[in-house]
Steps between C-alpha positions, in 0.01 A plus 500: 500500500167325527276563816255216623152627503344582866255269440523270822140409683643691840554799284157681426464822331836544379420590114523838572872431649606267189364730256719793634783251546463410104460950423835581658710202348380633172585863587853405660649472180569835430807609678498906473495703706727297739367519846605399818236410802612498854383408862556824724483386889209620722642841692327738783360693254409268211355128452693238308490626160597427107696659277495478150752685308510581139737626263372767323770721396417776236148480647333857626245471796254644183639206352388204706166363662443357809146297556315244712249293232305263704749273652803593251769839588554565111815761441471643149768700322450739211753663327439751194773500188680821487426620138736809535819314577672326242749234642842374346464139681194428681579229754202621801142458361230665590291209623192390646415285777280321698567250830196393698572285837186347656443591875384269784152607626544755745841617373516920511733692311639747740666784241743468205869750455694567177885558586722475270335317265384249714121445547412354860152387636450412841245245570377454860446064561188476741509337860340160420201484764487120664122415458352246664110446458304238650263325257179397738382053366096564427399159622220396204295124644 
């Protein structure tokens, strides 16, 4: 699926925007882990939120990696081969990941839960302030 560039004249400074557009359709390939992202409603005690949800079964808290890199929250799994065991059929590897998703500006990650091996981040969407600035005409004769 091809994407037209944002290169319209009533679109200025958008490189930054087409450049991550063109970083996550490379990276969106890759479908492991699976990973589910949700819109949780605004409550009394929380603000509209995201959830993303990963499946990361066999995964240890020790295991897995949580960070905010600039603009991107990159999950990283690590898993270490068991030397000691010795397996008739090996059908679950021990594998590595990584899964970045870039985050609006402004975006805060709120706290992430393993249950069950299922990996969930909550993401907190800011209130988008309405900004309205007068621009004052120099009059140049």
């Amino acid at each position: 699926m091809s994407r037209p560039p944002l290169n319209s004249p009533f679109m200025l400074g958008f490189d930054e925007i087409e450049r991550a557009l063109d970083r996550v359709a490379r990276t969106a390939s890759d479908g492991y882990p699976p990973y589910n992202i949700e819109r949780l409603p605004r409550s009394d005690e929380a603000p509209e939120r995201l959830r993303i949800t990963l499946a990361v079964a066999g995964f240890t808290r020790d295991h897995l990696d949580v960070s905010l890199e600039e603009n991107q929250l990159v999950i990283r799994g690590r898993q270490t081969e068991e030397r000691e065991r010795h397996f008739l059929h090996r059908g679950i590897a021990a594998r590595q990941f990584q899964r970045a998703f870039l985050l609006a500006e402004g975006m805060q990650v709120l706290g992430a839960d393993l249950v069950n091996g299922l990996l969930s981040i909550d993401l907190a969407r800011p209130e988008p302030e309405r900004v309205i600035k007068k621009i004052e005409i120099a009059a140049r004769d």
